[in-house]
C-alpha positions as CSV (number, residue, x, y, z in Angstrom):
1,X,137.5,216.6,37.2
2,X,134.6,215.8,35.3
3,X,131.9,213.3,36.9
4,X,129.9,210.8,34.7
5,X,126.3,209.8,36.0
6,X,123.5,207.2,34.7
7,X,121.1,208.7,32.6
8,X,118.2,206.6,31.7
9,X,118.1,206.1,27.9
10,X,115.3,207.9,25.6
11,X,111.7,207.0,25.6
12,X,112.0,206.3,21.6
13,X,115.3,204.3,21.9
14,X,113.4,201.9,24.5
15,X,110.5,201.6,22.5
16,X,112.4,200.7,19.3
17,X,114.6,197.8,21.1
18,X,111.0,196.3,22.2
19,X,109.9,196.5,18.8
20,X,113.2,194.7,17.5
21,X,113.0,192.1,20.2
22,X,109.3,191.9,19.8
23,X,109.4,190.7,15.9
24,X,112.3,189.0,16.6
25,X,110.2,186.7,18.7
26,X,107.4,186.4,16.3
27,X,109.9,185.7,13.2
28,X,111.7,182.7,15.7
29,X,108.3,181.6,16.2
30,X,106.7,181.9,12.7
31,X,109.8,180.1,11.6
32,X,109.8,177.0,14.3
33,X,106.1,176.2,13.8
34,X,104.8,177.1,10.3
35,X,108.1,177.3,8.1
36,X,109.7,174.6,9.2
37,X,107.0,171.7,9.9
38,X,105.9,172.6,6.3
39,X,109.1,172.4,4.2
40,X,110.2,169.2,5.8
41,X,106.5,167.7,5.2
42,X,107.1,168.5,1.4
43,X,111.0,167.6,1.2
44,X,109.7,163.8,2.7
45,X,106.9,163.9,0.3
46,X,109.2,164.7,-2.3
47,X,111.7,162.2,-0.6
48,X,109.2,159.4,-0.7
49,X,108.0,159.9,-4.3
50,X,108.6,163.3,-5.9
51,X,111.7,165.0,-7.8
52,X,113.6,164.3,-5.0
53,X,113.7,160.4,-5.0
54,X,114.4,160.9,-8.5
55,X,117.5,162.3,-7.9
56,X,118.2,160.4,-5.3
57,X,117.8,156.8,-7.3
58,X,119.5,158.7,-10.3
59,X,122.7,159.2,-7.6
60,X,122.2,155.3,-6.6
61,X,122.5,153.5,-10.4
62,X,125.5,155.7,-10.7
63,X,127.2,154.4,-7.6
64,X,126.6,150.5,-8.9
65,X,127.6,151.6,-11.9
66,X,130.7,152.9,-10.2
67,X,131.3,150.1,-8.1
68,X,130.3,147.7,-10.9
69,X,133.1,149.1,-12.9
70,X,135.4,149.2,-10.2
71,X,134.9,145.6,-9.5
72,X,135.4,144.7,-12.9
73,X,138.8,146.6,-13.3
74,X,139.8,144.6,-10.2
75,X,139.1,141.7,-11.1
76,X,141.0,141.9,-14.8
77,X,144.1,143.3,-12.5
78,X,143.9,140.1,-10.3
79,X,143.4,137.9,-13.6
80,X,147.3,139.1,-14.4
81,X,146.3,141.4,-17.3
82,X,149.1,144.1,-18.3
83,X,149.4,147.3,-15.5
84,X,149.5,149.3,-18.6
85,X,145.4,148.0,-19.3
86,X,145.0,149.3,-16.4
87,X,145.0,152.5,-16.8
88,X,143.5,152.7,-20.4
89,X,140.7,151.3,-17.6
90,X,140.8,153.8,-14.9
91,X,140.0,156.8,-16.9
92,X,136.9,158.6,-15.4
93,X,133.2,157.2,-17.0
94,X,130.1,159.7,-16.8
95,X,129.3,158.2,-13.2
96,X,132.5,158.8,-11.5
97,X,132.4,162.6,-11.1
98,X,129.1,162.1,-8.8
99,X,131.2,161.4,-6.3
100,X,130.6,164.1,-4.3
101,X,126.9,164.2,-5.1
102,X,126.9,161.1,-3.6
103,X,129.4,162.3,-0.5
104,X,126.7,164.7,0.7
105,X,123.8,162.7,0.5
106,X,124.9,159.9,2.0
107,X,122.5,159.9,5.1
108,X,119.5,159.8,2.3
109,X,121.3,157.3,0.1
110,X,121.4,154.9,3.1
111,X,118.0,152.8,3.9
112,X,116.6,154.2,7.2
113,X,117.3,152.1,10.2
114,X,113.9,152.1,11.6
115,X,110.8,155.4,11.9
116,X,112.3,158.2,10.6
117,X,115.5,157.3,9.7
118,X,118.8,157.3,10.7
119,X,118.8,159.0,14.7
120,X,121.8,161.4,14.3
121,X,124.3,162.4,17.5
122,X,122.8,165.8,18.9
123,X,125.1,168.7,18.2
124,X,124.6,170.3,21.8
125,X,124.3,167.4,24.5
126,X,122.8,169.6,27.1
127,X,119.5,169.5,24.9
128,X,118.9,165.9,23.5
129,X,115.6,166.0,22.6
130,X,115.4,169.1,20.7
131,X,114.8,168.2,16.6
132,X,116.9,171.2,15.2
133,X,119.8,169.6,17.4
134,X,122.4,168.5,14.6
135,X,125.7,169.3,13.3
136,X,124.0,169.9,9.7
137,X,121.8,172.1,10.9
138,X,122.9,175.5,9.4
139,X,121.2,177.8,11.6
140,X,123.2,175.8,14.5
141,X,126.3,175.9,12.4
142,X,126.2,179.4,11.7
143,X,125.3,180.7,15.3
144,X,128.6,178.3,16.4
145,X,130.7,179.8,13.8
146,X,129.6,183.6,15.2
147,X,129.9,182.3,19.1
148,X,133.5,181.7,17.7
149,X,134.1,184.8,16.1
150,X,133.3,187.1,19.2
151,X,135.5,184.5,21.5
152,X,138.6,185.1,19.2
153,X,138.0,188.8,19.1
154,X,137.6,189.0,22.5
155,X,140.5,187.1,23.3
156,X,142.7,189.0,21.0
157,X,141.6,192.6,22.0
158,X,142.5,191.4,25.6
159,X,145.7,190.2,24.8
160,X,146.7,193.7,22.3
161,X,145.4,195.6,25.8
């Protein structure tokens, strides 16, 4: 019968979970207060009058002109043209396959609401007032995806044992 006692781990093993935990401190901080504050200063700059509003206004003629032609085809169907016309009328234009474009920007598409925009529901309600707190947050998303990942296998290891 063999017995099994604590043995404190080695010195160099210590030292290189400090280092580890040490730069990942600095990296989370470097990252919340310099890369951060900075890229979302340019992307509003850029928002406000740069590449991105652009795009953005590019995405918004194409929607009237989507809805423009939609409008129109309605209104010829309620005028009692031919079905058939119809569909002669349908086919896709050069504006149509921005749909999705226009899907996943539609919080920037829509005219903010009052300073800073639309206020989006928090992700995690315990901590309201935190600004990385949103479902689109991919960090967020991410660690939630991983936090599911370990439950499952958890839960399945304990149930094969």
């Amino acid at each position: 019968h063999q017995v099994f006692e604590a043995v404190a781990p080695d010195t160099s093993l210590l030292v290189g979970f400090g280092v580890v935990v040490v730069l990942c401190i600095v990296a989370g901080y470097v990252w919340a207060n310099e890369v951060v504050p900075v890229s979302r200063t340019k992307l509003a700059i850029s928002k406000s009058r740069g590449e991105v509003r652009e795009y953005l206004d590019e995405l918004r003629i194409s929607d009237e002109t989507v809805t423009d032609e939609f409008n129109a085809t309605t209104t010829m169907m309620a005028d009692g043209d031919d079905p058939n016309s119809m569909v002669e009328n349908s086919k896709p234009t050069a504006g149509n396959d921005r749909g999705f474009e226009r899907w996943l920007f539609t919080d920037w598409l829509s005219k903010p609401t009052g300073k800073g925009g639309r206020q989006k529901e928090p992700a995690l309600p315990i901590l309201k007032d935190a600004k990385w707190n949103s479902g689109d947050n991919p960090v967020l998303v991410t660690a939630a995806i991983m936090m599911l990942g370990v439950v499952i296998a958890s839960v399945t290891e304990r149930i094969a044992t």
